[in-house]
C-alpha positions, 0 to 999 in steps of 0.5 A: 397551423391548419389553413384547411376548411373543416368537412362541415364548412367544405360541404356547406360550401358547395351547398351556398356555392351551387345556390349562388350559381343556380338563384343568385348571380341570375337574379342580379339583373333581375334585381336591378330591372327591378329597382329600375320599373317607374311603377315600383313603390318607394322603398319596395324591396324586389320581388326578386329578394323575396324569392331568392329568401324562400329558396335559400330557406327551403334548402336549409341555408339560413341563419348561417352567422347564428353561431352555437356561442348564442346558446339558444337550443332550438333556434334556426340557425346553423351552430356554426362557428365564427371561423367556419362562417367566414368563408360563407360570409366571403362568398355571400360578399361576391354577391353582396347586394342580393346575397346575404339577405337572401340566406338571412345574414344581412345587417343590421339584423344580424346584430340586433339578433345577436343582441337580443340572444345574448342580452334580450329577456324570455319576453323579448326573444319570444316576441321579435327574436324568433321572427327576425330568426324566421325571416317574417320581419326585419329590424333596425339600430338606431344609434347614430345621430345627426347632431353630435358625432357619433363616433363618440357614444358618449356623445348620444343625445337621444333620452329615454325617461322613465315615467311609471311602467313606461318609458318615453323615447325622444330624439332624431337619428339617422343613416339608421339602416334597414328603416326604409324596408316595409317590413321592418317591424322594430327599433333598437334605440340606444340613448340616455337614460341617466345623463349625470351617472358616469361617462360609460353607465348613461346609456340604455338600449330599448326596443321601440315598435315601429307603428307605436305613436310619435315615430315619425320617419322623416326621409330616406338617406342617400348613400353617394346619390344612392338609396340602397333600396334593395336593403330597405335603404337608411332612414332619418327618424325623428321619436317624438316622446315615444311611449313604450312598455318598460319591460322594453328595454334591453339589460338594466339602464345604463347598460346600453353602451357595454351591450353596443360594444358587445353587438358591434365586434361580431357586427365588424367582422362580418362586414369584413368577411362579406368585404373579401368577397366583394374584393374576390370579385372586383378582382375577377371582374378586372382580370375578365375585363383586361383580357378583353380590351385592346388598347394601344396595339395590345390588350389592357392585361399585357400593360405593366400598370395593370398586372402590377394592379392585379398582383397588388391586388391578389397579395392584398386579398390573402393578406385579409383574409387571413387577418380575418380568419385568425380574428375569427378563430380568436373570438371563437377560443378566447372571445370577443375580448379577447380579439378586440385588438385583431377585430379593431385591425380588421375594421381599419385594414379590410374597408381600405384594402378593399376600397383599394382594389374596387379603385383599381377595377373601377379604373380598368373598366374606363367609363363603365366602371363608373356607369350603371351597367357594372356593379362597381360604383355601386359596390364602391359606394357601399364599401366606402361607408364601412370606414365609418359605419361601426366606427370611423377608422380614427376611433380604431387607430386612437384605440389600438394605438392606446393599447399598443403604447401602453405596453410599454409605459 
């Protein structure tokens, strides 16, 4: 096997490396000064990730998860493949409050470009694909509900009717990501649209504008106490029989929960990718802050429980990483089917692994590691929810479990 980066991958990664240098990592204060200014308007994204955009996209790093598997000649995007991805992914993840938005490889939106490329009509791609690619809007995934659990699809209780050349969207979602953000200009609404056809054929997807009549956004979610406003936060969202075109809707009705499945693996590894970077730089900032602390007569790094801490840690990173790179190259030579098993490991092993090492840095920083002048709790946070965005761990455990069982029944 070749664990080695091939001279595209190399060479892109010194390009984002020295951009993350030179724009990113300075730009962190700057961004929390910013979400921090009293005359700041609710749920305004920083200047500071506008600015960020615009230099990364002049330098040609953008769209770097739009892999040639999308099949759109002509796009902006990289033509990279899953596996060269990853380790840009990774090092956006060091960075990932300003990173990944920065070179326009942030979700939700990934996954609703994805969706609308793979799935999408002429129509549909001419009229929110291509500015989603160019950055000029950003979008959100309305899925989750606050009244049934989720977790299960099936259980989605969101209906979208047909009624002529229409179709009326009613229902509540919420934690649906990116909402907050002025700038996102459209919906990608799962519900039912047939509630008597068989379990998995109920549910459609439908692209529903924001500014169309009866979408009301009700509040903005807290995540842990914070607002992950430099996102455009996660909205609760009530469509109060929201009429929309019937040429919105996304494939055939009934299709919507095969295309959810579709979005949500290559959705899953990317957060895992981003996951490792987070993890890189927990661990680089523990290492920093042992060697500098005394306590007891000594510094914090020569106490056993902490190089034990930061073995532990290191083993854990490799052993990721290379689980998610195997997964990658999977769905690049066999697809996405094919490494449903490895992308289902990824989403239970790397939230955990990394929530794991953030612990352990959390607690080498003391009172500061819970504090707002390191990025750990916040990162804490933000991983957390990974053990229940795109499926909580039991459904992916219930699932491989299932799979692994049946071979030998």
């Amino acid at each position: 096997m070749d664990f080695g980066y091939d001279a595209r991958t190399v060479e892109l990664l010194g390009e984002l490396g020295a951009f993350m240098d030179e724009f990113v990592y300075p730009a962190e204060p700057v961004l929390a000064e910013q979400l921090d200014d009293p005359k700041r308007e609710p749920w305004q994204i920083p200047p500071v990730v506008g600015e960020l955009r615009a230099a990364a996209k002049a330098r040609g790093l953008w769209n770097l998860f739009f892999t040639d598997s999308h099949g759109l000649p002509g796009e902006p995007g990289a033509g990279l493949t899953n596996l060269q991805y990853a380790p840009l992914a990774e090092l956006t993840g060091r960075s990932v409050l300003l990173a990944p938005a920065a070179v326009n490889c942030a979700a939700p939106d990934t996954g609703n470009m994805e969706l609308l490329a793979q799935f999408g009509s002429t129509e549909q791609r001419e009229r929110w694909l291509r500015p989603l690619l160019d950055g000029s809007i950003r979008s959100a995934f309305a899925m989750t509900e606050p009244e049934v659990a989720s977790s299960d699809a099936t259980n989605i209780t969101t209906r979208i009717i047909r009624d002529g050349d229409e179709y009326v969207v009613s229902g509540r979602k919420w934690y649906i990501t990116g909402a907050m953000n002025p700038d996102c200009k459209v919906f990608i609404v799962m519900g039912k649209t047939d509630p008597s056809a068989e379990v998995h054929r109920q549910q459609s997807m439908i692209l529903v504008p924001r500014d169309t009549p009866g979408v009301r956004v009700l509040r903005g979610m807290r995540v842990f106490g914070y607002q992950d406003a430099d996102h455009g936060g996660h909205a609760e969202i009530l469509f109060d029989d929201v009429r929309v075109p019937a040429a919105n809707l996304i494939g055939e009705e009934g299709a919507g929960f095969a295309i959810a499945q579709a979005r949500l693996g290559p959705g899953r590894i990317h957060h895992c990718m981003r996951a490792i970077g987070i993890a890189e730089r927990a661990l680089e900032l523990t290492c920093r802050r042992v060697n500098s602390r005394v306590a007891f007569g000594r510094p914090l790094a020569e106490q056993g429980v902490v190089q034990d801490w930061i073995a532990e840690a290191r083993v854990r990173i490799e052993q990721a990483r290379l689980l998610v790179l195997k997964t990658a190259w999977l769905m690049d030579t066999v697809g996405n089917r094919g490494a449903h098993t490895e992308i289902q490991a990824i989403k239970i092993a790397v939230p955990s692994t990394v929530e794991w090492i953030l612990d352990k840095a959390v607690q080498a920083h003391g009172a500061a590691g819970v504090s707002q002048d390191t990025v750990l709790a916040q990162l804490w946070a933000g991983n957390r929810t990974l053990r229940l965005a795109d499926g909580p761990d039991e459904v992916h455990k219930r699932s491989l479990a299932r799979r692994e069982l049946k071979k030998y029944r």
